[in-house]
N, CA, C and O atoms as CSV, one atom per row, in Angstrom:
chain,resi,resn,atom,element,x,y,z
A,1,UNK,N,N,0.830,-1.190,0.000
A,1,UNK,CA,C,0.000,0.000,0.000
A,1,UNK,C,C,0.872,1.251,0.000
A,1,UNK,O,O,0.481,2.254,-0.597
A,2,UNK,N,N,2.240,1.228,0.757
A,2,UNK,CA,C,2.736,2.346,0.679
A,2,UNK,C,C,3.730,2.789,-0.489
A,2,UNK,O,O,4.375,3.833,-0.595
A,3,UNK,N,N,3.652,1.593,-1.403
A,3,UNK,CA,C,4.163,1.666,-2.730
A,3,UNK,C,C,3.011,2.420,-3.716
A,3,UNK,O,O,3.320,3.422,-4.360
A,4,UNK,N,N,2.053,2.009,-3.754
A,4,UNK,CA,C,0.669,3.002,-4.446
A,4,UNK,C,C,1.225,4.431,-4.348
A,4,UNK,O,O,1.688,5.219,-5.173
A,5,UNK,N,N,0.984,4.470,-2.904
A,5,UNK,CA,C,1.305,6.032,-2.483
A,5,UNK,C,C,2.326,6.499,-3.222
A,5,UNK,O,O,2.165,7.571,-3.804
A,6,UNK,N,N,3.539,5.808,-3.340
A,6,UNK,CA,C,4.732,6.805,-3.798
A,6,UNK,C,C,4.301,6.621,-5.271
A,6,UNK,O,O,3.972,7.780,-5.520
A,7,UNK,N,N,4.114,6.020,-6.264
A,7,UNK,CA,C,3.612,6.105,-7.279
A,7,UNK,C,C,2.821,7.225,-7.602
A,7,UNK,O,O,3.164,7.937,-8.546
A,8,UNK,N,N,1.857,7.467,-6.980
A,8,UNK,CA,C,0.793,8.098,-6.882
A,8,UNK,C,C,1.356,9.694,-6.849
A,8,UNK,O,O,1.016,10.572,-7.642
A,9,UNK,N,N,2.204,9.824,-5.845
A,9,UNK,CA,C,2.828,10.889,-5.557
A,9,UNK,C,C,3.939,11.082,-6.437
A,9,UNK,O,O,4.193,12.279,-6.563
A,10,UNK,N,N,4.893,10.121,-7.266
A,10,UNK,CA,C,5.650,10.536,-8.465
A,10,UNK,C,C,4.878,11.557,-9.710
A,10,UNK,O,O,5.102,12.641,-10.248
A,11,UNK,N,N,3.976,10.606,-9.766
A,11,UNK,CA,C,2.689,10.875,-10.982
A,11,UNK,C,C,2.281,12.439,-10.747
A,11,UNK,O,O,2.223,13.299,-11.626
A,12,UNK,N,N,1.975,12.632,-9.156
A,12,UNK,CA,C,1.277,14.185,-9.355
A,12,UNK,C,C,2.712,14.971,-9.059
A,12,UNK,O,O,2.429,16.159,-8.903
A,13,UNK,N,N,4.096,14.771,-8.927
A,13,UNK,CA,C,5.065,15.263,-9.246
A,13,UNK,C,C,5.423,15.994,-10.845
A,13,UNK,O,O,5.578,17.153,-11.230
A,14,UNK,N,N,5.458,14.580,-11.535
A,14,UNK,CA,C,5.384,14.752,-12.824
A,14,UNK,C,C,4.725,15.864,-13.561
A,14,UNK,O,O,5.032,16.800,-14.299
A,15,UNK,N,N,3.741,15.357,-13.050
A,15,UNK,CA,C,2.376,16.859,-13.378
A,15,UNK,C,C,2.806,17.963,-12.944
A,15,UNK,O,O,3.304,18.773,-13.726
A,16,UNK,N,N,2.735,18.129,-12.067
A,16,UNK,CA,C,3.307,19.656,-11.425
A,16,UNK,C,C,4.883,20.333,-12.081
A,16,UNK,O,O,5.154,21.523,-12.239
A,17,UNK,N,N,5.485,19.497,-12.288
A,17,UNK,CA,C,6.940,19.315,-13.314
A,17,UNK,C,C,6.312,20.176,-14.382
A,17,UNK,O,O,6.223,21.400,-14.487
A,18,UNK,N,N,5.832,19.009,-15.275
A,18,UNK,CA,C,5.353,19.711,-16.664
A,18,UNK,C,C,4.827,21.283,-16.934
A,18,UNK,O,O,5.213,22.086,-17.784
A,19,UNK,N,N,3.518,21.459,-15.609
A,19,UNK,CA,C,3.356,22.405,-15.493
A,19,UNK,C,C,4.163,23.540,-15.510
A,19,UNK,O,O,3.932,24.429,-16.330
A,20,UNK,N,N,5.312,23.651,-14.511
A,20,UNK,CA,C,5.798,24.588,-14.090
A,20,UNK,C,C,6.912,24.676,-15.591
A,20,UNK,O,O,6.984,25.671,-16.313
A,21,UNK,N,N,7.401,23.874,-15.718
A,21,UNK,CA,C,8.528,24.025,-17.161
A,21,UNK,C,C,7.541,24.792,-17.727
A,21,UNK,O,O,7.899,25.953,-17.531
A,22,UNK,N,N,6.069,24.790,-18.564
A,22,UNK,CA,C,5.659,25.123,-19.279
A,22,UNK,C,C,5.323,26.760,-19.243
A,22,UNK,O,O,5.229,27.550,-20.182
A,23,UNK,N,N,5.198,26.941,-17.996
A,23,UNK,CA,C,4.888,28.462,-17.415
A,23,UNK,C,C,6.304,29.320,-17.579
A,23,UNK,O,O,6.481,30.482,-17.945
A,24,UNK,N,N,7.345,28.178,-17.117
A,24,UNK,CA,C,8.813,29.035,-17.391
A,24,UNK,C,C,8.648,29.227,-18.679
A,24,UNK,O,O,8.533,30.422,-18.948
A,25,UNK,N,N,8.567,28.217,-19.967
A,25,UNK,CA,C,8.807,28.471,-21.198
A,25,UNK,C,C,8.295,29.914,-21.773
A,25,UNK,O,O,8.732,30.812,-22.493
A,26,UNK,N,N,6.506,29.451,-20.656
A,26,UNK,CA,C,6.232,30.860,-21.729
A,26,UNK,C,C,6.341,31.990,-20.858
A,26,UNK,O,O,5.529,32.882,-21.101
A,27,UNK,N,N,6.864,32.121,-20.227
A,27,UNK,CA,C,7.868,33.583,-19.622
A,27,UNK,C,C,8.926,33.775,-19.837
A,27,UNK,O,O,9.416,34.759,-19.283
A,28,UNK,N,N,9.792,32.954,-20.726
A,28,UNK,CA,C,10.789,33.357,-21.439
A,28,UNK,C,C,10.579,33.670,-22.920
A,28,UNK,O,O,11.472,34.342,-23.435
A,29,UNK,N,N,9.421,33.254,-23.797
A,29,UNK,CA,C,9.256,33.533,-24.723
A,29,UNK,C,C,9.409,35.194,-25.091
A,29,UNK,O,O,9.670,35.921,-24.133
A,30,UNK,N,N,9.271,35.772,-26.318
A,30,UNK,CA,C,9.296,37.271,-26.596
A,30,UNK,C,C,7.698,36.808,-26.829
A,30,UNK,O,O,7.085,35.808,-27.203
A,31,UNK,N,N,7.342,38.530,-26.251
A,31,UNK,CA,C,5.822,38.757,-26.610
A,31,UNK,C,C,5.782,39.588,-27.788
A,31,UNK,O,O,6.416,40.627,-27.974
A,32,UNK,N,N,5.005,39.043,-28.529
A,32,UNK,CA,C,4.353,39.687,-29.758
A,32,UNK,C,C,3.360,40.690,-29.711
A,32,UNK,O,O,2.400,40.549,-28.955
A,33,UNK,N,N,3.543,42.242,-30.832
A,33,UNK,CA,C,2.419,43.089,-30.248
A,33,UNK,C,C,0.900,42.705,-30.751
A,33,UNK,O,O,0.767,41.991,-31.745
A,34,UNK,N,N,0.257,42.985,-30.345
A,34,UNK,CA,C,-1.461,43.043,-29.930
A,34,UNK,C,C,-1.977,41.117,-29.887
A,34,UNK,O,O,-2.903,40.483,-30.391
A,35,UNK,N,N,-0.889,40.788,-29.073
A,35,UNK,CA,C,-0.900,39.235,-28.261
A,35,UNK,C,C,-2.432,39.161,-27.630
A,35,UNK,O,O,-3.411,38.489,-27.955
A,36,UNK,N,N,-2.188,40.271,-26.451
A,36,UNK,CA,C,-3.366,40.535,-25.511
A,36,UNK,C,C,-4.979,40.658,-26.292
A,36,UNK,O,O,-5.978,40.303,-25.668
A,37,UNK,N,N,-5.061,41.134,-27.539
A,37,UNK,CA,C,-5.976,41.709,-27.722
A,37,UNK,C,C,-6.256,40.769,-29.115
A,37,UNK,O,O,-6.909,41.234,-30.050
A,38,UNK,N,N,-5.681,39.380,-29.145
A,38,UNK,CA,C,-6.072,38.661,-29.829
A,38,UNK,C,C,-6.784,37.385,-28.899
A,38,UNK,O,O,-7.805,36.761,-29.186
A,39,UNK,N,N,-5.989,37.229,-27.814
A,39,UNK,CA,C,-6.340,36.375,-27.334
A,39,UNK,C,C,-8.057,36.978,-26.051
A,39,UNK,O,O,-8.969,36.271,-25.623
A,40,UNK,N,N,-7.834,38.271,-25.879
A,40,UNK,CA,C,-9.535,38.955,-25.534
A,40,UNK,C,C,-10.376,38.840,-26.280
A,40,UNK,O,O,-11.513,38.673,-25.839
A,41,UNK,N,N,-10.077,38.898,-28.148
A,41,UNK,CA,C,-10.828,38.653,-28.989
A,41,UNK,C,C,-11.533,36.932,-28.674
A,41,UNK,O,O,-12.645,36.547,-28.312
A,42,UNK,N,N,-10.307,36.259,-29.009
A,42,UNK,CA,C,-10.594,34.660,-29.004
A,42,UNK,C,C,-11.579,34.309,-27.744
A,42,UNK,O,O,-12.418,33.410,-27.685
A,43,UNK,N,N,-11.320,35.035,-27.005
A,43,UNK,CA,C,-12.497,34.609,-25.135
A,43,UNK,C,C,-13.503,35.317,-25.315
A,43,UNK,O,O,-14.390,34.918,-24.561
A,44,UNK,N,N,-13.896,36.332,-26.043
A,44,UNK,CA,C,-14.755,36.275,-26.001
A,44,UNK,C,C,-15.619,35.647,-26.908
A,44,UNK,O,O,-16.626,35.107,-26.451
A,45,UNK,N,N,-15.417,35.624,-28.029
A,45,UNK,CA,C,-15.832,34.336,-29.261
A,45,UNK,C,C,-16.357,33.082,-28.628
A,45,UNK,O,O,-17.536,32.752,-28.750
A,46,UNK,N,N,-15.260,32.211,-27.785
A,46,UNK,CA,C,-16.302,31.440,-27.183
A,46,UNK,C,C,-17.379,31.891,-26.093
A,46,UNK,O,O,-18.442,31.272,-26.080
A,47,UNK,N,N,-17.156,33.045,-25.073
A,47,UNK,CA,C,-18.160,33.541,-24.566
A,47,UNK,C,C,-18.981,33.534,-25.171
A,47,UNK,O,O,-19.946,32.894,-24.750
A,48,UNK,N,N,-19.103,34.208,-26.472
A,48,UNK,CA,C,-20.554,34.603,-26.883
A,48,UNK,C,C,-21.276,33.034,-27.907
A,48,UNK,O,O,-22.452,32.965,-28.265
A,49,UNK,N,N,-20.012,31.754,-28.236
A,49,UNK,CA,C,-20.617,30.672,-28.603
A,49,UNK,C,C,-20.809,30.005,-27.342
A,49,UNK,O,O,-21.112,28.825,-27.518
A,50,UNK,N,N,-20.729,30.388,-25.975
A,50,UNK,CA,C,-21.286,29.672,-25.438
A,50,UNK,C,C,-23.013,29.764,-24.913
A,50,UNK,O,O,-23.486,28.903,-24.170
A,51,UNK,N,N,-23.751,30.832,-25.383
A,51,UNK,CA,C,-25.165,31.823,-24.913
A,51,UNK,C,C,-25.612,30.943,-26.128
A,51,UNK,O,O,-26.815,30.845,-26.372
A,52,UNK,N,N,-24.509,30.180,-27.039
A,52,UNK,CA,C,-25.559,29.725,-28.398
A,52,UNK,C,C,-25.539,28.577,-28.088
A,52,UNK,O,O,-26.489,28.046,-28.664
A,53,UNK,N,N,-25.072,27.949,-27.574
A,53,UNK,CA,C,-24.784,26.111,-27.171
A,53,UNK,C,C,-26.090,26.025,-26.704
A,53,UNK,O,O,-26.717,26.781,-25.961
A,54,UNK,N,N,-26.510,24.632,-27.444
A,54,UNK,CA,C,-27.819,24.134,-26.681
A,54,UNK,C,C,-27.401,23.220,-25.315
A,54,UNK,O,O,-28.235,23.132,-24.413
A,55,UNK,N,N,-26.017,22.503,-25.176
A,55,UNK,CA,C,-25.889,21.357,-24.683
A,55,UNK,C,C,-25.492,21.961,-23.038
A,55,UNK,O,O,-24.343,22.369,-22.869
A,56,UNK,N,N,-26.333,21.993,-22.034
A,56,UNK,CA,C,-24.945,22.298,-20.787
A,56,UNK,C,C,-23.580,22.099,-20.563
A,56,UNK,O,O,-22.833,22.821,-19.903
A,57,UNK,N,N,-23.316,21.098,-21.143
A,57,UNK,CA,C,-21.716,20.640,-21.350
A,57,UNK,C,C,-21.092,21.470,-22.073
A,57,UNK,O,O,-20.129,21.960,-21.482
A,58,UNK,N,N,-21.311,21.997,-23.586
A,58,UNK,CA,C,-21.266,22.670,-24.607
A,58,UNK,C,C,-20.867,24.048,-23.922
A,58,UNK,O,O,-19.798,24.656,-23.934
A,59,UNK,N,N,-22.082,24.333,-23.323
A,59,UNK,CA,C,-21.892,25.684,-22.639
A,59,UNK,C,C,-20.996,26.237,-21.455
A,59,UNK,O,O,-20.713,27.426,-21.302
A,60,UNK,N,N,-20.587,25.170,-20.625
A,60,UNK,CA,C,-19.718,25.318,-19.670
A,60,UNK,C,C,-18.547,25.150,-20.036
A,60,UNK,O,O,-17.663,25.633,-19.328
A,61,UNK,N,N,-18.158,24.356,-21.348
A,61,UNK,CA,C,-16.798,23.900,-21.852
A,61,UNK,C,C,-16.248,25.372,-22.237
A,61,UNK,O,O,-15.134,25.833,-21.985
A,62,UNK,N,N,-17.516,26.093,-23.034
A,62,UNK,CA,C,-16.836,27.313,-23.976
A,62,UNK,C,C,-16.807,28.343,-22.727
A,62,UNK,O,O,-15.891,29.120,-22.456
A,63,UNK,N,N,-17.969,28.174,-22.062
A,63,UNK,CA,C,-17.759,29.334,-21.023
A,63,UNK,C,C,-16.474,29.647,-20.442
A,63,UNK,O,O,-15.859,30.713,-20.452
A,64,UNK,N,N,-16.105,28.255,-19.810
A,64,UNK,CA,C,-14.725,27.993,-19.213
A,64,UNK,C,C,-13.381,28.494,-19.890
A,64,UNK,O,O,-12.395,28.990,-19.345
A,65,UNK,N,N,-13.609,28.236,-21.190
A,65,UNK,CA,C,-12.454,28.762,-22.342
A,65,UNK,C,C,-12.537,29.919,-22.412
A,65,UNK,O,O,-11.468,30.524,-22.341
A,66,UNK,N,N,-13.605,30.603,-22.551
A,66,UNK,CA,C,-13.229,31.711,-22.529
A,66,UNK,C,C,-13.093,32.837,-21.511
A,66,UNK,O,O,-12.894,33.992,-21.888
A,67,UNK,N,N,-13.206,32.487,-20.127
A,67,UNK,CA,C,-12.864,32.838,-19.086
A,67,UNK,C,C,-11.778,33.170,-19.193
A,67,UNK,O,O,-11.381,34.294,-19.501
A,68,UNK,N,N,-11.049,32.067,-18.910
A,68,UNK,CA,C,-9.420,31.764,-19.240
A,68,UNK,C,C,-9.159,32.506,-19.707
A,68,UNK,O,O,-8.598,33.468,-19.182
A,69,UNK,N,N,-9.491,32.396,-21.130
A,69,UNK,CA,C,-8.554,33.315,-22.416
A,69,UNK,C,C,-8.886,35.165,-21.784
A,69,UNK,O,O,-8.099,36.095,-21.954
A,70,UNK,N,N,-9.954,35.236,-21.218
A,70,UNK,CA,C,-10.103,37.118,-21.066
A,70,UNK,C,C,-9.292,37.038,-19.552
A,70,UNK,O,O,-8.416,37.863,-19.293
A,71,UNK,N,N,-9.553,36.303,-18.889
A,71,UNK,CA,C,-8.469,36.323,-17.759
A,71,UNK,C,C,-7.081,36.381,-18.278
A,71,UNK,O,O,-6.238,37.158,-17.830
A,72,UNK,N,N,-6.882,35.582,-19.181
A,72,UNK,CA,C,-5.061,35.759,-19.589
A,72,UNK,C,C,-4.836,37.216,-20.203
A,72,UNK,O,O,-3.918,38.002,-19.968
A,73,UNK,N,N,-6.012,37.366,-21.118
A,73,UNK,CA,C,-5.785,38.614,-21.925
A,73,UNK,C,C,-5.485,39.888,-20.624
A,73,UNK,O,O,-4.712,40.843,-20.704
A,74,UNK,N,N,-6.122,39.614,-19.800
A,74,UNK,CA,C,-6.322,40.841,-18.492
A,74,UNK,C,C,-4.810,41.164,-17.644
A,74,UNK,O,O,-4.225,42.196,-17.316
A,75,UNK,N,N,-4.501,39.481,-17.468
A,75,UNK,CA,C,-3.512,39.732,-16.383
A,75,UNK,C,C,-2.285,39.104,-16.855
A,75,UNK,O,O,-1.236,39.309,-16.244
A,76,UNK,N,N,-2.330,38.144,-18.185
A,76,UNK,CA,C,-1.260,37.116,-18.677
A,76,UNK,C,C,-0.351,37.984,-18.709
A,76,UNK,O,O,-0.280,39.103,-18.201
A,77,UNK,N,N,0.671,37.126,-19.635
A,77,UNK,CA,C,2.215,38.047,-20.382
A,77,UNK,C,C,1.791,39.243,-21.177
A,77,UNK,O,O,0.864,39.065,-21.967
A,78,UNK,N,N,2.238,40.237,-21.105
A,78,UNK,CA,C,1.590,41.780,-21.791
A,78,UNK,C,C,0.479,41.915,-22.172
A,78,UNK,O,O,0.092,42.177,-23.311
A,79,UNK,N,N,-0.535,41.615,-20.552
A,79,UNK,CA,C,-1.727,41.552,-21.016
A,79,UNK,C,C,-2.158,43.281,-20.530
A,79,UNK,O,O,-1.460,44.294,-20.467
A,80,UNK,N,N,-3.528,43.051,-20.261
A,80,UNK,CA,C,-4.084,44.582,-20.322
A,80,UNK,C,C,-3.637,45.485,-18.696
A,80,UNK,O,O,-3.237,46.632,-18.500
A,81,UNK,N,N,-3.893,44.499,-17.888
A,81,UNK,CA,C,-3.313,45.201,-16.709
A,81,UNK,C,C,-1.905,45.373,-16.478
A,81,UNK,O,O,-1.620,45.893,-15.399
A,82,UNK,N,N,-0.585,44.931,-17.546
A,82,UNK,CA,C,0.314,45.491,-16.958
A,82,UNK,C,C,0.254,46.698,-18.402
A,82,UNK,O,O,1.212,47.465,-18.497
A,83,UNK,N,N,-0.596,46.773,-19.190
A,83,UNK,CA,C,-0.015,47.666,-20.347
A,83,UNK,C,C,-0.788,49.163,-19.107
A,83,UNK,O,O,-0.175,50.160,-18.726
A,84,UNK,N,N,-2.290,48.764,-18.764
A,84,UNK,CA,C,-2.950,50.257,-17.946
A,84,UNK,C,C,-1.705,50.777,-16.762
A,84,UNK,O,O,-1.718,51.960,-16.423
A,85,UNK,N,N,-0.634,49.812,-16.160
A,85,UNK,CA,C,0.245,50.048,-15.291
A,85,UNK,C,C,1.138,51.038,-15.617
A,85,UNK,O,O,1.368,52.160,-15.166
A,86,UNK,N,N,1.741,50.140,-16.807
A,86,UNK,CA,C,2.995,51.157,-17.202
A,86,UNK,C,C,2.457,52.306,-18.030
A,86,UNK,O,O,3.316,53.105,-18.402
A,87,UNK,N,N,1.006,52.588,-18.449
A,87,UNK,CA,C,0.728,54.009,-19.187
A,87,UNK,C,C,0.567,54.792,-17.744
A,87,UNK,O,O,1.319,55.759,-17.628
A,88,UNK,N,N,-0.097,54.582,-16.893
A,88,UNK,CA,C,-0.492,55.106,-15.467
A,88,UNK,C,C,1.157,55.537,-15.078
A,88,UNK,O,O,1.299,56.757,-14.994
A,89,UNK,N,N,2.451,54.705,-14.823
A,89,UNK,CA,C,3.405,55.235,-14.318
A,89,UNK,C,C,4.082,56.240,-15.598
A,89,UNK,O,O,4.979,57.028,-15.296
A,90,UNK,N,N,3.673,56.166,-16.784
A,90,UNK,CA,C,4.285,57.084,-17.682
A,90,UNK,C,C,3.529,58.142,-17.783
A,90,UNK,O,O,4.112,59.140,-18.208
A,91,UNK,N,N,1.975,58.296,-17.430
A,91,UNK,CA,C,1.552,59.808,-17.422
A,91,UNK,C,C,2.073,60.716,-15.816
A,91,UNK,O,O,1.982,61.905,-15.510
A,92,UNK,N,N,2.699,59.344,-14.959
A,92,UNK,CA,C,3.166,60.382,-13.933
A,92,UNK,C,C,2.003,60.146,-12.484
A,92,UNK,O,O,2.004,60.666,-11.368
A,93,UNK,N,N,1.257,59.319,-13.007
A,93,UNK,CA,C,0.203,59.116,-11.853
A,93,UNK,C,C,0.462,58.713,-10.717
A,93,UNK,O,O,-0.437,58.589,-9.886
């Protein structure tokens, strides 16, 4: 039984591994301009295919996606809240 466990616990290692490499990757990547305001576009697209989904599943899948995507657009890599930051510290505010 206490072999399960460590298995068990490699496995959600692994995971958490992958994860975190993947978050480094894309914080080392270069950001591309109007990144933010493609990917606000894309969230809301499924937002608004999700008000058309007949299926509850349908609708929570896209809802969910596009959460995400306007959350990333908001706060991700050069998303909207650090661009309102640095105009706010460049008018001197």
């Amino acid at each position: 039984m206490n072999a399960s466990r460590t298995d068990l616990d490699t496995v959600k290692d692994k995971g958490l591994t992958l994860i975190q490499s993947l978050r480094k990757k894309d914080a080392e990547r270069p950001d591309f301009p109007g990144e933010h305001l493609i990917v606000l576009a894309v969230g809301t697209l499924f937002l608004l295919g999700a008000q058309r989904s007949r299926s509850m599943l349908g609708r929570s899948l896209m809802a969910g996606i596009g959460a995400a995507l306007v959350g990333r657009a908001a706060s991700g890599r050069g998303g909207i809240a650090r661009i309102g930051t640095a105009l706010r510290h460049r008018s001197g505010r």
